[in-house]
DOMAR-652249 format. One line per field, with one value per atom (N, C-alpha, C): residue number from 0; residue in one letter; atom name; x, y, z. Coordinates in steps of 0.2 Angstrom, whole numbers. Last residue first. Layout:
<sites>
vexlum	c(NUM, ...)
fimar	c(A, ...)
lofi	c(CA, ...)
east	c(X, ...)
north	c(Y, ...)
up	c(Z, ...)
</sites>
This chain:
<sites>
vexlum	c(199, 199, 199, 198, 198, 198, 197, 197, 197, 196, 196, 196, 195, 195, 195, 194, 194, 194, 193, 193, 193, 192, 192, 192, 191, 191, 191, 190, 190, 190, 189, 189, 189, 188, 188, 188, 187, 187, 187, 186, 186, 186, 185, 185, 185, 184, 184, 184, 183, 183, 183, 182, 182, 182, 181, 181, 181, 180, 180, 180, 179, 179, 179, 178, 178, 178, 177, 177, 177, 176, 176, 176, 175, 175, 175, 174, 174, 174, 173, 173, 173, 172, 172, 172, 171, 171, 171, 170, 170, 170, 169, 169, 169, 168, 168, 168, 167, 167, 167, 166, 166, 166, 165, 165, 165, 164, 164, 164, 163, 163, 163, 162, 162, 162, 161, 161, 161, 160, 160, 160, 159, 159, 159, 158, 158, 158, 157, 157, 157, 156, 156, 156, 155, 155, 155, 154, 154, 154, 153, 153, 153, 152, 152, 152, 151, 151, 151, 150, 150, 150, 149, 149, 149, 148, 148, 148, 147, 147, 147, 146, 146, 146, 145, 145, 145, 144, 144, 144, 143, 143, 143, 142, 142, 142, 141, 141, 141, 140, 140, 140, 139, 139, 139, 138, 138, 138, 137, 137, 137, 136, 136, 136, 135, 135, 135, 134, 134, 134, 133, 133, 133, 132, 132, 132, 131, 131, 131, 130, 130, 130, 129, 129, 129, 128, 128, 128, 127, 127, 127, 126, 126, 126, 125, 125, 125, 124, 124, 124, 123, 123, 123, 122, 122, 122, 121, 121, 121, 120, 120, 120, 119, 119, 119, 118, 118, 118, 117, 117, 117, 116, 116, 116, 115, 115, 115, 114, 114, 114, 113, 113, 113, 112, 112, 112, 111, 111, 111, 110, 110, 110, 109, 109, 109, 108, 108, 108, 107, 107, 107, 106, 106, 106, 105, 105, 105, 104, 104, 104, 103, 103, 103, 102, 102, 102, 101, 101, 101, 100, 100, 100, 99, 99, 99, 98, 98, 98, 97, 97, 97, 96, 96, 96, 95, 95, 95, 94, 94, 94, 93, 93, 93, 92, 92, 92, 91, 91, 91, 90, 90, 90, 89, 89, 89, 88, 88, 88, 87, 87, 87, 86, 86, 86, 85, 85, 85, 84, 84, 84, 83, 83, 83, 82, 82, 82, 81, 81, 81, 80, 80, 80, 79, 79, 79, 78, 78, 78, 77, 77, 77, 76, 76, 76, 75, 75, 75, 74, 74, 74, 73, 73, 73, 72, 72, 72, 71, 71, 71, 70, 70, 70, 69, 69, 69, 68, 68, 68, 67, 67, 67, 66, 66, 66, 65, 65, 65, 64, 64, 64, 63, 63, 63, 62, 62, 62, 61, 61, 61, 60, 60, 60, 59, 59, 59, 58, 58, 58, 57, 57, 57, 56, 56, 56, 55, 55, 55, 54, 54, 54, 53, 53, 53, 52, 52, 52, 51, 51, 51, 50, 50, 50, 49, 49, 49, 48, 48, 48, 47, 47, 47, 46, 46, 46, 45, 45, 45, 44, 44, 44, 43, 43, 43, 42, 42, 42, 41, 41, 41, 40, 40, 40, 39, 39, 39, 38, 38, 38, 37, 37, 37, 36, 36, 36, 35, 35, 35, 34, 34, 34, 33, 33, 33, 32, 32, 32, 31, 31, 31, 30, 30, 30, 29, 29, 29, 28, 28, 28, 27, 27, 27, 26, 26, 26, 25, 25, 25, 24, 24, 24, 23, 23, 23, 22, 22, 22, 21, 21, 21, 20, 20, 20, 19, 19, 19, 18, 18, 18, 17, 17, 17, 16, 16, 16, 15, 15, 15, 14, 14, 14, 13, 13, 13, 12, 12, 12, 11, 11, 11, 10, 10, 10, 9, 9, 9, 8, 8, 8, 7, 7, 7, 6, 6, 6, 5, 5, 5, 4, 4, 4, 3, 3, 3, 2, 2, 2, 1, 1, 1, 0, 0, 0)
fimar	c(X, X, X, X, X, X, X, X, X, X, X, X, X, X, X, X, X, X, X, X, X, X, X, X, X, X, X, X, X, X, X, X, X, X, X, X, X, X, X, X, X, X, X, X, X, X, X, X, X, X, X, X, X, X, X, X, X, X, X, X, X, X, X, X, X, X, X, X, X, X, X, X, X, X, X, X, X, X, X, X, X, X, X, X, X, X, X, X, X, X, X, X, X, X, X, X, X, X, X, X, X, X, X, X, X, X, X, X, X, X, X, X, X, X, X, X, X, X, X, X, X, X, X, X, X, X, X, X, X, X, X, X, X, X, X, X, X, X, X, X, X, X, X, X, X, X, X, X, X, X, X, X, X, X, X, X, X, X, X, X, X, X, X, X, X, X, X, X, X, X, X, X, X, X, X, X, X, X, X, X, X, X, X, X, X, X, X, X, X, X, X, X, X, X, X, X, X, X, X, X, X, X, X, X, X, X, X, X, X, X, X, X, X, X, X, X, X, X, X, X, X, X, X, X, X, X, X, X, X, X, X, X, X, X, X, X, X, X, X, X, X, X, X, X, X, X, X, X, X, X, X, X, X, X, X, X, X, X, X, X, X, X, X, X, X, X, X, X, X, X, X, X, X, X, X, X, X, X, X, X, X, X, X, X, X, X, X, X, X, X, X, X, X, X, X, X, X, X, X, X, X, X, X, X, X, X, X, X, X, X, X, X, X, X, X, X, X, X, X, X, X, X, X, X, X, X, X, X, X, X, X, X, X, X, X, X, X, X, X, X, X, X, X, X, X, X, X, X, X, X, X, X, X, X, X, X, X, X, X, X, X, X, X, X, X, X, X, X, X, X, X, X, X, X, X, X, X, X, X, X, X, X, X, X, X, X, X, X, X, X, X, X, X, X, X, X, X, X, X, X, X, X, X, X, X, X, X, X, X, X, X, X, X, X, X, X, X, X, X, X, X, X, X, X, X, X, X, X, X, X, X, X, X, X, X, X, X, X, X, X, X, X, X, X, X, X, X, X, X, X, X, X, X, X, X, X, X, X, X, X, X, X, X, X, X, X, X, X, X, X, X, X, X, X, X, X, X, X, X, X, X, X, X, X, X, X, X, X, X, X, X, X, X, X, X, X, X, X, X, X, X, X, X, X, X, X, X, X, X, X, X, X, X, X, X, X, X, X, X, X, X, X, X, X, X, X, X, X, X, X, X, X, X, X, X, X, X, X, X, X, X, X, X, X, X, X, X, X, X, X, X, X, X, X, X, X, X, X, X, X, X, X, X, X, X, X, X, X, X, X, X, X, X, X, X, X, X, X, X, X, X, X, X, X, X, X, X, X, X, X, X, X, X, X, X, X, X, X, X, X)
lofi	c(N, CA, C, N, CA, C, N, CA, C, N, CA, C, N, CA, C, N, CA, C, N, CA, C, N, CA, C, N, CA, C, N, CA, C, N, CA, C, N, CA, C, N, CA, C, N, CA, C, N, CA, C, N, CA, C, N, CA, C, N, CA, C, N, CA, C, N, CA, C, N, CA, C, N, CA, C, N, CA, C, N, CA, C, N, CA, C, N, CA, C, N, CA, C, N, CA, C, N, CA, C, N, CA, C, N, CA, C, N, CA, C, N, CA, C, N, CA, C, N, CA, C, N, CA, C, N, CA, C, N, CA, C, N, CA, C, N, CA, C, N, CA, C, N, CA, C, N, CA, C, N, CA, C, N, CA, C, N, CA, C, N, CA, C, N, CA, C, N, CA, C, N, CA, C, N, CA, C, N, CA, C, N, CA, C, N, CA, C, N, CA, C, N, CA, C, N, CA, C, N, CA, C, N, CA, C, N, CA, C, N, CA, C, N, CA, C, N, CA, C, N, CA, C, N, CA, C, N, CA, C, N, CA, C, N, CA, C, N, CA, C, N, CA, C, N, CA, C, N, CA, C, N, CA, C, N, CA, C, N, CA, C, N, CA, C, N, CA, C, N, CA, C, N, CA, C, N, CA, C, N, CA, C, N, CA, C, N, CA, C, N, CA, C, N, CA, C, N, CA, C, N, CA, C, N, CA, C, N, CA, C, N, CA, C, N, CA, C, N, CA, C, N, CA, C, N, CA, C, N, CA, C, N, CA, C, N, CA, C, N, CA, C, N, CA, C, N, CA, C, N, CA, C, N, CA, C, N, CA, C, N, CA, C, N, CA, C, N, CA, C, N, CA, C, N, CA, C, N, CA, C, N, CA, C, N, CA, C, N, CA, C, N, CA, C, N, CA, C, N, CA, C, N, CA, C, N, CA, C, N, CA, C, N, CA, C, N, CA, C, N, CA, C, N, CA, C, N, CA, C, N, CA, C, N, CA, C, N, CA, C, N, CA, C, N, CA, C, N, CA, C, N, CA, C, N, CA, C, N, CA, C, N, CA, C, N, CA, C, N, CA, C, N, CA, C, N, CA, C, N, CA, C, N, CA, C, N, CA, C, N, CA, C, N, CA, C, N, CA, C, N, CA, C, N, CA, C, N, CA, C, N, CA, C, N, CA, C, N, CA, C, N, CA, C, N, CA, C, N, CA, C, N, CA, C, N, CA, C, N, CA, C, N, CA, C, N, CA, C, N, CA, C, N, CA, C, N, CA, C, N, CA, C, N, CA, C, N, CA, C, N, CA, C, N, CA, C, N, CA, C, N, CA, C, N, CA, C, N, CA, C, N, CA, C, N, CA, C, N, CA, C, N, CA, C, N, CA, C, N, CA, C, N, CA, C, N, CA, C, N, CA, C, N, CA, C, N, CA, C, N, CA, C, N, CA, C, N, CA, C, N, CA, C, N, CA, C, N, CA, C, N, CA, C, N, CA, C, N, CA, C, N, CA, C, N, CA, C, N, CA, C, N, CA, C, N, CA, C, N, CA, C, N, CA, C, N, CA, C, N, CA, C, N, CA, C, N, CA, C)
east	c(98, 103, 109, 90, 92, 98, 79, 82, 87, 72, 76, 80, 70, 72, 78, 58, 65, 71, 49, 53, 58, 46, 50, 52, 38, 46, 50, 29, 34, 38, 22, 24, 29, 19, 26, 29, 8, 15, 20, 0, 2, 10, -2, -1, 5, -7, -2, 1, -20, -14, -7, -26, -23, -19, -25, -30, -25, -18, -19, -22, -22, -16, -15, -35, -34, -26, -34, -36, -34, -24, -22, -25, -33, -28, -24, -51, -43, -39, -61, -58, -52, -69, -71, -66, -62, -60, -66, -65, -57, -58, -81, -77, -70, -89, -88, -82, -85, -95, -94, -76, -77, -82, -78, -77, -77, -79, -87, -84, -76, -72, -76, -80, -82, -78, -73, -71, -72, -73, -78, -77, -61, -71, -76, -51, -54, -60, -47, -51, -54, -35, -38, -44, -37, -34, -34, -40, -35, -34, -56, -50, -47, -69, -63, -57, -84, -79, -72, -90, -92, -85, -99, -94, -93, -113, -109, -101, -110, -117, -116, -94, -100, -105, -88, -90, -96, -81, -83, -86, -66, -71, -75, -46, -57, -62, -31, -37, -44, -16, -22, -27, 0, -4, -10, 16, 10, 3, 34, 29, 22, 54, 46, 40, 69, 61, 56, 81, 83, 75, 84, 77, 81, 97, 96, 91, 103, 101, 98, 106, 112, 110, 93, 98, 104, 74, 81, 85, 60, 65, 70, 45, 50, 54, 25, 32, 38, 10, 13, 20, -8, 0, 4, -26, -18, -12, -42, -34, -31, -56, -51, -44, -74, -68, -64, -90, -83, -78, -102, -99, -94, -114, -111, -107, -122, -113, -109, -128, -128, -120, -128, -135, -134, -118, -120, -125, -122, -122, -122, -116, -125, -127, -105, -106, -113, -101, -99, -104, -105, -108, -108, -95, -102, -106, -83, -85, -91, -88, -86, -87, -88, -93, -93, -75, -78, -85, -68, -66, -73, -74, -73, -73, -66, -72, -76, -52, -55, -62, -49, -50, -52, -50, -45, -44, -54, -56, -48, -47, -51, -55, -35, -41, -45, -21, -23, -28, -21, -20, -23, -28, -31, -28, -22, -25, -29, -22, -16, -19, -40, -36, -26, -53, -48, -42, -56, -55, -56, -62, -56, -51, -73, -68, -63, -84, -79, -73, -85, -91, -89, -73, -76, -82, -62, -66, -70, -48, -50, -58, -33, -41, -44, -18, -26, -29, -1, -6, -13, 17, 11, 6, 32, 28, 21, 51, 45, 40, 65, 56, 54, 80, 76, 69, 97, 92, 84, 105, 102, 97, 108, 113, 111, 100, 100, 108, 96, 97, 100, 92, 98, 101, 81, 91, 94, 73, 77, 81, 72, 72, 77, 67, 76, 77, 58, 62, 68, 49, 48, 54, 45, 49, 52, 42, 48, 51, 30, 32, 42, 25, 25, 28, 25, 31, 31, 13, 20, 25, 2, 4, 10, 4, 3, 5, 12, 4, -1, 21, 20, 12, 24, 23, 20, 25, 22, 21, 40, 33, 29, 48, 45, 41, 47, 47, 45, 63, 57, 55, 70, 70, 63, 78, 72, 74, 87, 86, 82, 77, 83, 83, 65, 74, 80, 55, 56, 63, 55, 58, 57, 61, 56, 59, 71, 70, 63, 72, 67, 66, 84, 82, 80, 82, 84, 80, 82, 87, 89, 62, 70, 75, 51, 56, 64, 44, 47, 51, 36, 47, 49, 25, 28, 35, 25, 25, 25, 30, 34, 33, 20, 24, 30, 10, 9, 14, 15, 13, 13, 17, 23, 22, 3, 6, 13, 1, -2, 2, 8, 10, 7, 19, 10, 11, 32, 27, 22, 41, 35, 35, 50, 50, 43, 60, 53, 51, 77, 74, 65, 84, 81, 77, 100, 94, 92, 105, 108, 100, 114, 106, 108, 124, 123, 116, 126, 127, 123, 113, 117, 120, 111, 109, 113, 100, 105, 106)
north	c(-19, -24, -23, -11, -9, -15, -19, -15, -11, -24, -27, -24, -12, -16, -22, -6, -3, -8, -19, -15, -11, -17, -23, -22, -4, -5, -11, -9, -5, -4, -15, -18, -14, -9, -14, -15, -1, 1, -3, -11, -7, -5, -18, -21, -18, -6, -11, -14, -6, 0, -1, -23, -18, -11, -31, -24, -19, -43, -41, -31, -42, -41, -40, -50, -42, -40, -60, -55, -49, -67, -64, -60, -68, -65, -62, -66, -71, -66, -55, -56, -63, -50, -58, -60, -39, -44, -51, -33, -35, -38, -35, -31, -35, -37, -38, -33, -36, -37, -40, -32, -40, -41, -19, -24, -30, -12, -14, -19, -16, -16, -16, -9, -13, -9, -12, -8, -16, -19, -10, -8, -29, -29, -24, -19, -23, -26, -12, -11, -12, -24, -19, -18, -39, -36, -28, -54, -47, -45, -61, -60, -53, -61, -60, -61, -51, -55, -55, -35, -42, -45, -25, -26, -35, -15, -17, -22, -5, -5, -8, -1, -7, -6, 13, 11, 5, 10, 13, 8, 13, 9, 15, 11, 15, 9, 11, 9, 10, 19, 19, 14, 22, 19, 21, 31, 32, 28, 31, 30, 28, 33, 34, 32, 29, 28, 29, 34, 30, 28, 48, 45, 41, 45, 49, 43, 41, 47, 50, 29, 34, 42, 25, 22, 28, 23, 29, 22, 24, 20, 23, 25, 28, 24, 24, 22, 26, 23, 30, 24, 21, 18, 21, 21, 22, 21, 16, 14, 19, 28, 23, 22, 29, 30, 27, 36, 34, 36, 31, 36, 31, 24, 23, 27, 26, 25, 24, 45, 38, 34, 56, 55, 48, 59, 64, 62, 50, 59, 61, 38, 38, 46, 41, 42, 42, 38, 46, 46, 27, 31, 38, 21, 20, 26, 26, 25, 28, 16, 22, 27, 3, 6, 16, 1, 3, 5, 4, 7, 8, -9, -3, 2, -19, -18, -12, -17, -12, -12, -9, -15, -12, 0, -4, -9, 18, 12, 4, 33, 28, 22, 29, 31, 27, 25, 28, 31, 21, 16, 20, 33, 26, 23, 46, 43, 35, 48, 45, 45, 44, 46, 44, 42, 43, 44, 57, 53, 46, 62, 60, 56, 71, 73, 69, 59, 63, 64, 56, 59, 61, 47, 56, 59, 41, 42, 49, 33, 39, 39, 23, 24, 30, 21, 23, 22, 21, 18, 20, 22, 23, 22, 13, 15, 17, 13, 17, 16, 5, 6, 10, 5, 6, 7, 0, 2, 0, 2, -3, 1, 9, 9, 4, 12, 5, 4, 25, 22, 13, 29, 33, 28, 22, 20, 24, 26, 19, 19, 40, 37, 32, 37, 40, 40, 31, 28, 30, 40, 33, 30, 50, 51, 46, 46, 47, 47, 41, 36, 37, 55, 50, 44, 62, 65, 60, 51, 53, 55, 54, 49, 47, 68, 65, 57, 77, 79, 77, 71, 71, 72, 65, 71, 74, 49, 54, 61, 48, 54, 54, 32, 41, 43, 22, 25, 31, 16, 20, 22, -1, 6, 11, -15, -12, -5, -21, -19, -14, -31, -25, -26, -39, -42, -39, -31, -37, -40, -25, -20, -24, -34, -32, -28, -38, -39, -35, -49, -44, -45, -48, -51, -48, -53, -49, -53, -58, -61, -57, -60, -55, -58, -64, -68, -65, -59, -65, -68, -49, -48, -53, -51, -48, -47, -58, -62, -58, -48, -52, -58, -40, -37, -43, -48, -46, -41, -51, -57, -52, -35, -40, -46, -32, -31, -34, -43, -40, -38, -39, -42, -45, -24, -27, -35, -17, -23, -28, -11, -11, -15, -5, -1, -2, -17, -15, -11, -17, -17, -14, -27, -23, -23, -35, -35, -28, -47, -42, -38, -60, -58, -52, -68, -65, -62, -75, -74, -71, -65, -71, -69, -49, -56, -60, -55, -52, -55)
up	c(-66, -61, -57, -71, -68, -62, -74, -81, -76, -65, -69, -75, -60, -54, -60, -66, -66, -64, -65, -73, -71, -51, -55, -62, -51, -48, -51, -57, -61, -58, -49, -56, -60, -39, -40, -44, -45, -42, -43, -47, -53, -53, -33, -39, -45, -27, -24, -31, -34, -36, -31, -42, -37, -36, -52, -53, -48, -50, -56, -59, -37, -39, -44, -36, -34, -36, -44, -46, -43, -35, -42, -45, -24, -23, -29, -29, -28, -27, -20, -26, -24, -10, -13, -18, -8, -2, -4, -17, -16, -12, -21, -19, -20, -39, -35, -29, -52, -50, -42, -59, -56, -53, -64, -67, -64, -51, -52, -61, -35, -41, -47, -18, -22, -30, -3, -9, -16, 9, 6, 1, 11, 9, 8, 9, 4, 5, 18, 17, 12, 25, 26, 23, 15, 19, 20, 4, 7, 14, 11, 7, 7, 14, 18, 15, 9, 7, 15, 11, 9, 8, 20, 18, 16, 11, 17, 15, -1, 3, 9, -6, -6, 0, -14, -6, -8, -31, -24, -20, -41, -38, -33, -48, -45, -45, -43, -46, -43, -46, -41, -46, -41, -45, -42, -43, -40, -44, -40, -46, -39, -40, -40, -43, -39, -43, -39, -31, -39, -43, -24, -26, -33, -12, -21, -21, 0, -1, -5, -4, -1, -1, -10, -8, -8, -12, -10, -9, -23, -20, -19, -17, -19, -18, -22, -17, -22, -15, -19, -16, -20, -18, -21, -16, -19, -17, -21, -19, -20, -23, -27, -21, -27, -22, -24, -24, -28, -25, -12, -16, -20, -7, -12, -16, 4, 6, -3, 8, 7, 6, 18, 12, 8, 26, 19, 16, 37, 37, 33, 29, 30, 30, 29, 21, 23, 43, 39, 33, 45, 47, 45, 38, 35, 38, 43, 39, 37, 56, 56, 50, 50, 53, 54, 45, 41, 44, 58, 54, 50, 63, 67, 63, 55, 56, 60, 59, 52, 54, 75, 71, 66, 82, 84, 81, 76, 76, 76, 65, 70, 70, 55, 54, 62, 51, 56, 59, 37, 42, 49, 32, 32, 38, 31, 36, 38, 18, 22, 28, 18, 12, 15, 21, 25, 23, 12, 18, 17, 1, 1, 7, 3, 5, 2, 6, 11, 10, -6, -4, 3, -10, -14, -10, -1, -4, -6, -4, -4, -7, 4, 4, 2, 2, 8, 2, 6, 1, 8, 4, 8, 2, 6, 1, 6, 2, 7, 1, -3, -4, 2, 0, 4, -1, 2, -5, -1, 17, 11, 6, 26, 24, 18, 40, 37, 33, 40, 46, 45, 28, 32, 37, 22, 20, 23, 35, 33, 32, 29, 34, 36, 14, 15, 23, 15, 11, 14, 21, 24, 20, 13, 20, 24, 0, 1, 8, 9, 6, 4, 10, 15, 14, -5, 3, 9, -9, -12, -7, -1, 0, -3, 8, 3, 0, 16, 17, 9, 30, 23, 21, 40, 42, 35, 50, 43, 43, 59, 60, 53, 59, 57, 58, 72, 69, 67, 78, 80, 75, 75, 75, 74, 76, 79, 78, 63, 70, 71, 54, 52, 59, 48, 46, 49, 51, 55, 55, 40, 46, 51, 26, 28, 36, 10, 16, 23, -3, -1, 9, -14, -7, -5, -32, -25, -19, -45, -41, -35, -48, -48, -41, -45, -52, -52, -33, -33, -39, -36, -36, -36, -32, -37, -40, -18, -25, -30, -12, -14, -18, -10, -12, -15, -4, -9, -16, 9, 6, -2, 14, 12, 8, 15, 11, 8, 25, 20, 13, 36, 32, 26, 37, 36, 34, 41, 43, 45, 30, 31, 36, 18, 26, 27, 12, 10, 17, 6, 11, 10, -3, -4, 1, -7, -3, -3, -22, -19, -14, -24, -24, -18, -26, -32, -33, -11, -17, -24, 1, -4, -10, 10, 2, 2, 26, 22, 15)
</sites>
């Protein structure tokens, strides 16, 4: 809960992935980033949303309903171009009990069309609700495509397949700073922390 003079912002996540990455962006602001590990255990929303914007709202006013705190929802996938856009909000959800599994998956899809290096980009859509009124939105992405296998252990989800052709490399070779410095995780924040601080 906040502390003096540090007011709490609830993150409706998780990953811890993404929490690691979401809080070293916010790290210089005087709030209290709190995560759905912090709150009372609650079921969660149905994505019903048929975009990674309507799922990321749906995920915010959820929460702040349920919480009574200024709430982030954010969804974020995968899209690639030679399928369609798949797995696209279906990322986290995409068959397979592991990502290794996923990107095989995947691979197999892109091999049926004839090969795996399509173009494909991140995206990250979030919103921020509190008492019901969208206070920010905003949608980032960064481009790349499908690396021929998967390379690197770094990051987190489907960062070893997603090759960054400015780094001459995937996401999941990149540093941490690199990838954050590019990331559409990254972009997004970035701009929730602009409003965030113009907003105290």
């Amino acid at each position: 809960m906040p502390t003096a003079n540090r007011r709490a912002i609830l993150i409706a996540t998780t990953n811890a992935g993404k929490l690691r990455e979401i809080r070293e962006i916010l790290s210089d602001l005087p709030i209290e980033i709190l995560s759905l590990a912090d709150v009372a255990t609650l079921p969660e929303p149905e994505e019903t949303g048929r975009t990674f914007a309507e799922n990321a709202r749906l995920k915010a006013a959820y929460y702040a309903c349920a919480t009574a705190l200024p709430v982030v929802g954010e969804d974020s996938g995968l899209e690639i171009d030679a399928l369609d856009g798949a797995p696209g909000i279906e990322s986290a959800r995409f068959p397979g009990a592991t990502y290794p599994e996923k990107f095989n998956r995947l691979y197999a899809m892109l091999d049926a069309r004839g090969g795996r290096e399509s173009t494909a980009r991140f995206v990250c859509a979030l919103a921020l609700l509190q008492d019901g009124t969208v206070l920010f939105e905003t949608e980032a992405t960064v481009e790349g495509h499908i690396a021929p296998e998967p390379r690197g252990s770094g990051g987190f989800g489907y960062d070893p397949i997603f090759y960054y052709p400015a780094y001459g490399r995937t996401l999941g070779e990149a540093s941490a700073e690199e990838k954050a410095a590019v990331s559409h995780r990254g972009k997004a924040f970035r701009a929730l922390r602009h409003f965030l601080a113009a907003h105290p």
